[in-house]
C-alpha angles and dihedrals in degrees: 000000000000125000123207105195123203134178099296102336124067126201108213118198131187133192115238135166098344100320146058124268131192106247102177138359119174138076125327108308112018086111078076118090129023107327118251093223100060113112111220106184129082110274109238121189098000146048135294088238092058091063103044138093089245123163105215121015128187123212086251101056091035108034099150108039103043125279132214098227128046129184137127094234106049088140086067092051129080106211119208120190121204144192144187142183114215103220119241094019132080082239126120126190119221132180144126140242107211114194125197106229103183132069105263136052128271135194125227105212088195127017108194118186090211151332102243108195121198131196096239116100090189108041136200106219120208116191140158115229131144128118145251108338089356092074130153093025105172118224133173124210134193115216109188087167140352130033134307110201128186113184139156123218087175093091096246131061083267132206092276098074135008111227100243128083130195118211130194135146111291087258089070111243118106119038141198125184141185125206112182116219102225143116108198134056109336142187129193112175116183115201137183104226127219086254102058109273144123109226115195116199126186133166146129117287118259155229090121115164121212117211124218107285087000120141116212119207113210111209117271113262124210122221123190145160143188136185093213087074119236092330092063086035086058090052092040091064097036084062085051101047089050081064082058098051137080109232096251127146116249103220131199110274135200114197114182100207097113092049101043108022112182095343108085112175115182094223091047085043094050092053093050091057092047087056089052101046092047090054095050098279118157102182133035109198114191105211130207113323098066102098130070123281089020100122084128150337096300105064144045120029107130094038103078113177122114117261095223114070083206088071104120090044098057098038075056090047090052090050085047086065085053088254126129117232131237133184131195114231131168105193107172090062126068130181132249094231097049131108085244091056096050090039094054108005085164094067091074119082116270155147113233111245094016118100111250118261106241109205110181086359088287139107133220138241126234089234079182093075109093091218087054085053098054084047100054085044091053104051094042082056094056097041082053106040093046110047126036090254112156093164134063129189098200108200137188116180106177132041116230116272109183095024105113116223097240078076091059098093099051098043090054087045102068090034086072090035093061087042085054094045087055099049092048096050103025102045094157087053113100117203124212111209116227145162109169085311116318097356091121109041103139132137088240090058088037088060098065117023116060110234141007138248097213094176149006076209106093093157102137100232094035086051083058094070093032100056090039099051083044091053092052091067104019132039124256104246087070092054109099105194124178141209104233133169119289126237089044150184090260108041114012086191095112123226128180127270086252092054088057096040091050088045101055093035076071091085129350114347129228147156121237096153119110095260089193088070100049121094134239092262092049095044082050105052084048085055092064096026090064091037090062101041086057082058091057104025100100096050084050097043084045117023127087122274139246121180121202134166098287106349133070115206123216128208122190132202092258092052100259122147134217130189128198115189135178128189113222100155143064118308113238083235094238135193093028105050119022111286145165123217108248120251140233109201112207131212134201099027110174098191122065091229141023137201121202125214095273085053101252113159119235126183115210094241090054095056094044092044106030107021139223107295114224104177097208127209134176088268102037107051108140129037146157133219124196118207136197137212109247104211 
C-alpha cells in the first residue's frame, strides 16, 4: 500500500490485479481498518475492472462503466500515473503522463486526469453553474443512480459550470471535492457505480493527439476532503489557492469603465482619479476605449496603441495623485475592422470556405500559432515597457467557435506561457483574470494572475449569490468585487451605499460607480468605509472562512474576527411593534471571550449560541463588527 499524508487527511492506494485502487481517503487514520471500496460480491456481465476503486482506467480494462482514458491504440501508450501532496494543505495532486511508443500517431478521444472514488452510494452533488452575468450558482443534486456531467466546449471553462465539484452522502457531513487546473474545454462526471460507489472523472476534451515518441501531460487535478462538510472543504481550498499566490497586496482599485464606457477622455479621466484618490483609492484602471480604433465594439483589438498621443503623460499625471495605474487589455481577439486583421486575416480561427463566426463583433487569434505568440509578447512588452503600468485586466469576451478542439491544448498553452512572461519580467505587474465576467476561473489561470473577476453582474443582491457560490470553491483574496450605482444596469432593486460597500469589502474591494456623480456625503461615508476595509483587509484576503446566510466570518491568525452581514429580508419592525435583533451565529471561535471596537464584552458561548445581534432598518441594512480575542 502507499500512503500520501496531508495536513490532517491521508490517501492510501494498493496495487491489485494489474491496477491501482483507492484503498482509503479521510483523515489520519482512516487507511487503518478494512477499506470501504472494496467490493465484496461476485462480478456478473462486466469486468472486474468495472467494478473496482481503480485510479486510472483505459477504454480497454474498463469498457462498460466509464473509463479515464480512450483510444484505439492503448497498446502503443505507456501510461504513468502521478501524484503529489501540496505541503501545509489536505490537497493532493493527481495526473498522468501518457508516451506513444510506436511509430505512428494516435488520438485520445478522452484524456482524464484521474477516476476519484468516493465512499457515498447516494451522493449529494454540489456544483456552480449559472451563465453570463449569473455566474457560481450554487446548486445541489441527489443521485440516487446514473451520471451527472458538467463540461465546456467554449474553450475556456466558460461562464455554465465552474470546474470543481463537492461530493457528501446524500444526508450532508463529510465532504470530498475535485477542482480541475485547466484553461481550456473540460469534463467532470460524476457515477454511481454497481458497487456501490460513487466514481467521479474529469478531465480536458479530446481529441488530443499524441505524436510518435511524444509525452502528454492531463491537467492536474486537485482532490481534497474535509470532515467539517462543504464549509471545511471551502477552507480547505482556499488554503490551497494562497500556495498558488504571490503575497501582494491586493490594493483598492477605481475602474471607470461604468462611468465612461468607450469614450475615454484623459481630463475626464483625470477628474475621476482626483475623486478616487481623494476618497482612499490606491489604484485607477482605465478599462476598454483607450487604443486606437476602439469608438466602439466594433473596432480596434489588435491594434493596441493608445489613441492619445498624450498617453505617458496622463498615466504620469494618475501616479502623481499617489495612485498605480491599470489598464484593460484583451489580446487573443482582434477586430474585423483593425490594421492586425487586414495585415494577417489567416491568424484567427477559421474553416476555409465558411464565413467567420463574429461574437461580440470580434474574432479570435490562434494563440497556438507560434507567430501569434510572439505577437502578443511582443505587444504586452511594449504596453509594459513603455508606460508605469503595475495592473492588467486580462479579458477575454467570446469563446472560440471554429477552433477544433484538437486545438484546445496549444492555445491554452501559450495563454499560460504569456501569464508566465509577464510574471517573470513584470513582477510588479498584478493580473486580473476575465473572460466576459467569471468565464476563466481555473486553478491553472489562479495560479498566475492575481484576482478574479467572478462576474460583469455587480448588482448588489445578485452579487450575493454570486460571491457566495465563488468563495465556496476560491479563496477570497482572488475575488475582485466593486461598488457600483445603484440603482444599476444589472439589478434595478436599490441598497444603500453601505450595502455595496459591506458586500465588496467580502473579497477584494473596488469602485466602478461614476464618482462624478456622487455627492459630498457619499463620497464621505466611502472615505471612512475604505479606510476601514484597509484596516481589515489583510485578515479578509488571509483568514479562514464561515459562510452564513447572509454573512461570511473572518478569522484572522491572531485570532481577530471579522463579520460581514447583509440584510436581504423583512425588518422585525422594531421599535414600533415587538421585535428581536436578528442574529449571526459563529462558528470556530479559538479564544473563550471577544470585545468589539466600541468595547462590548462577548463570551464565546454567547456568539456561537446566541449569535452576533445587527438591528436592521430601511436605511441601515448591511453592517461589520470586528471582534477581538480578550487573553
Amino acid at each position: 500500500m502507499t500512503t500520501y499524508r496531508m495536513k490532517t487527511t491521508s490517501y492510501t492506494t494498493a496495487d491489485r490485479d494489474g491496477w491501482t485502487e483507492l484503498v482509503a481517503w479521510g483523515p489520519h487514520g482512516v487507511e487503518d481498518g478494512p477499506s470501504p471500496f472494496t467490493n465484496q460480491g461476485e462480478i456478473h456481465f462486466m469486468t472486474a475492472a468495472d467494478a473496482a476503486p481503480i485510479e486510472y482506467a483505459t477504454s480497454w480494462q474498463r469498457p462498460f462503466s466509464g473509463a479515464d482514458l480512450d483510444a484505439p491504440a492503448v497498446d502503443r501508450l505507456r501510461i504513468e500515473p502521478k501524484y503529489e501532496v501540496v505541503p501545509g494543505t489536505d490537497v493532493l495532486l493527481r495526473w498522468v503522463e501518457v508516451t506513444n511508443t510506436g511509430d505512428s500517431e494516435v488520438v485520445l478521444e478522452r484524456l482524464g486526469s484521474a477516476g476519484v472514488c468516493v465512499p457515498t452510494g447516494k451522493p449529494l452533488l454540489t456544483f456552480l453553474s449559472g451563465q453570463w452575468a449569473r455566474e457560481f450558482q450554487r446548486r445541489q443534486v441527489v443521485l440516487p443512480a446514473g451520471r451527472f456531467q458538467m463540461e465546456s466546449r467554449f474553450g475556456v471553462p466558460g461562464h455554465g459550470y465552474a470546474p470543481w465539484l463537492a461530493v457528501q452522502d446524500a444526508e450532508g457531513g463529510q465532504a470530498w471535492g475535485v477542482s480541475l487546473a485547466w484553461s481550456g474545454s473540460w469534463e467532470i462526471d460524476a457515477s454511481v457505480e454497481p458497487a456501490g460507489i460513487t466514481r467521479i472523472r474529469a478531465g480536458r476534451l479530446g481529441p488530443v493527439v499524441v505524436g510518435p515518441g511524444e509525452t502528454v501531460a492531463s491537467p492536474r487535478l486537485a482532490l481534497a476532503s474535509s470532515v467539517d462538510g462543504l464549509d471545511g472543504l471551502a477552507r480547505v481550498w482556499h488554503e490551497y489557492e494562497r500556495t498558488l499566490s504571490r503575497p501582494v497586496e491586493r490594493k483598492v482599485l477605481y475602474n471607470s469603465w461604468e462611468a465612461t464606457g468607450f469614450d475615454v477622455q484623459f481630463d475626464r479621466q483625470l477628474a475621476l482619479a482626483k475623486r478616487a484618490a481623494a476618497i482612499g483609492v490606491e489604484l485607477f484602471v482605465v478599462d476598454d476605449g483607450w487604443f486606437v480604433g476602439r469608438d466602439d465594439d466594433t473596432g480596434g483589438l489588435g491594434d493596441w496603441e493608445p489613441a492619445d498621443p498624450s498617453f505617458g503623460e496622463f498615466v504620469e499625471e494618475v501616479r502623481a495623485l499617489g495612485l498605480d495605474f491599470g489598464l484593460w487589455v484583451e489580446p487573443e481577439s482582434v477586430s474585423p475592422k483593425s490594421r492586425l486583421y487586414a495585415e494577417h486575416p489567416d491568424w484567427v480561427y477559421h474553416r476555409d470556405g465558411h464565413d467567420r463566426t463574429l461574437i461580440r463583433n470580434q474574432l479570435l487569434l490562434n494563440l497556438g500559432r507560434e507567430d501569434v505568440f510572439e505577437f502578443l509578447r511582443s505587444t504586452l512588452d511594449r504596453l509594459l515597457g513603455s508606460y508605469a503600468i503595475s495592473y492588467l485586466k486580462w479579458d477575454m469576451n467570446r469563446p472560440a467557435t471554429e477552433r477544433d478542439l484538437a486545438l484546445d491544448g496549444a492555445h491554452v498553452a501559450n495563454y499560460h506561457r504569456l501569464l508566465d512572461h509577464v510574471r517573470e519580467r513584470y513582477p510588479h505587474v498584478t493580473v486580473e483574470a476575465c473572460a466576459g465576467g467569471g468565464g476563466r476561473t481555473d486553478l491553472a489561470t489562479i495560479a498566475r494572475a492575481d484576482v478574479v473577476w467572478p462576474s460583469d453582474n455587480t448588482g448588489p443582491l445578485d452579487r450575493l449569490a454570486i460571491q457566495d457560490g465563488f468563495l465556496l470553491a476560491h479563496a477570497p483574496h482572488l475575488m475582485s468585487s466593486w461598488v457600483t450605482d445603484s440603482p444599476g444596469f444589472f439589478d434595478p432593486r436599490p441598497r444603500s451605499l453601505r450595502f455595496r460597500f459591506v458586500l465588496a469589502m467580502a473579497g477584494v474591494l473596488g469602485i466602478g460607480a461614476d464618482l462624478s456623480r456622487w455627492t459630498d456625503e457619499q463620497l464621505a461615508e466611502a472615505t471612512v468605509l475604505i479606510a476601514q476595509y484597509k484596516e481589515i483587509r489583510s485578515i479578509i484576503h488571509s483568514g479562514q472562512v464561515c459562510r452564513s446566510p447572509n454573512a461570511v466570518q473572518y478569522s484572522g491568525a491572531d485570532g481577530t474576527v471579522v463579520v460581514l452581514a447583509w440584510n436581504t429580508g423583512e425588518l422585525t419592525g422594531a421599535p414600533f411593534v415587538p421585535g428581536r435583533s436578528s442574529r449571526v451565529p459563529l462558528t470556530a471561535l479559538a479564544a473563550e471571550s471577544y470585545v468589539d471596537e466600541s468595547g462590548r464584552r462577548f463570551s464565546a458561548s454567547h456568539l456561537t449560541h446566541a449569535g452576533l445581534a445587527f438591528d436592521w432598518t430601511p436605511e441601515f441594512d448591511a453592517d461589520f463588527t470586528v471582534l477581538h480575542p480578550v487573553s
